[in-house]
C-alpha positions as CSV (number, residue, x, y, z in Angstrom):
1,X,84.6,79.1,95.5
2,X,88.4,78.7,96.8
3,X,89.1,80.2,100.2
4,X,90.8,82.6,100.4
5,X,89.1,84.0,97.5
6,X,91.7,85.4,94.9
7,X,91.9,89.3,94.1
8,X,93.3,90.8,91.5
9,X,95.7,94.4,91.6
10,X,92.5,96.9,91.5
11,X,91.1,94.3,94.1
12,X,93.9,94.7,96.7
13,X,94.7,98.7,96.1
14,X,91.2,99.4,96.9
15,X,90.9,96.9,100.3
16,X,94.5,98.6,100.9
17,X,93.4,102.2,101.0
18,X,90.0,101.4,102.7
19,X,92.1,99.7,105.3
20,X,93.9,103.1,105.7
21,X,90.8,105.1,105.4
22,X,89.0,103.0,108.3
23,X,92.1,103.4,110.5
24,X,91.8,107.5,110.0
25,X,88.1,107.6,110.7
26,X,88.4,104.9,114.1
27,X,90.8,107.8,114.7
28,X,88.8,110.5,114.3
29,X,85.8,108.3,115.8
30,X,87.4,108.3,119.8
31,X,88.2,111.7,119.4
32,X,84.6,113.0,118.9
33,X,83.1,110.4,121.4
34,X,86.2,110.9,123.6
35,X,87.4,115.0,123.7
36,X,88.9,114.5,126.6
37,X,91.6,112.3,124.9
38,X,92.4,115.2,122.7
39,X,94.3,116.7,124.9
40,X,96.5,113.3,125.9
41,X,99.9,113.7,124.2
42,X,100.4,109.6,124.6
43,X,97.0,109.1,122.9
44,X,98.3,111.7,120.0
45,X,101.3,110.1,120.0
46,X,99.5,106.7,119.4
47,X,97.1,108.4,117.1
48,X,100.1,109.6,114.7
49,X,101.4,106.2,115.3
50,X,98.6,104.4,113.9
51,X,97.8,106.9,110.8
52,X,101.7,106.8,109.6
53,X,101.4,103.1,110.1
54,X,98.3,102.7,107.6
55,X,99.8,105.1,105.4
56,X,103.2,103.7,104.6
57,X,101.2,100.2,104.7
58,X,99.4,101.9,101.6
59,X,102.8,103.1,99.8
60,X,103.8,99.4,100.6
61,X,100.9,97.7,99.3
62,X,100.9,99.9,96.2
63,X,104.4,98.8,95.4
64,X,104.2,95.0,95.7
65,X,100.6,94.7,93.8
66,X,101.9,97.6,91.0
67,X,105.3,94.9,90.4
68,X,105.9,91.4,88.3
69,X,106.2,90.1,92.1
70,X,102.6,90.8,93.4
71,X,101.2,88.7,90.1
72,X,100.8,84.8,90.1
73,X,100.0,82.1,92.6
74,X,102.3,83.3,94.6
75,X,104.6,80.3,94.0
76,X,106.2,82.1,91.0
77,X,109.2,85.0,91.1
């Protein structure tokens, strides 16, 4: 087995939305053991931050693995 192990497009949508999905629920996480942060605007601020982050990382990663560019060894364009 070569590190790092290869993946192919499925492969890298699905670790890309998980990645986005575990970001919403860490999220979601401090705010039910912290409340108290609820009511923080800089920790909503950050929270928003970090969401819109993930997502457009998802619209990102969606393009580049769905294009002739995301295929190969990475050596060919």
């Amino acid at each position: 087995m070569s590190w790092p192990p290869r993946f192919d497009m499925a492969a890298a949508r699905v670790i890309a939305g998980g990645g986005s999905f575990l970001l919403t629920l860490i999220v979601l996480g401090i705010m039910v053991f912290q409340p108290a942060l609820a009511d923080n605007d800089l920790f909503k601020s950050l929270a928003q931050a970090i969401i819109i982050q993930g997502l457009i990382g998802l619209v990102m990663a969606f393009l580049f693995t769905g294009n002739q560019h995301g295929k190969g060894d990475g050596g060919e364009r």
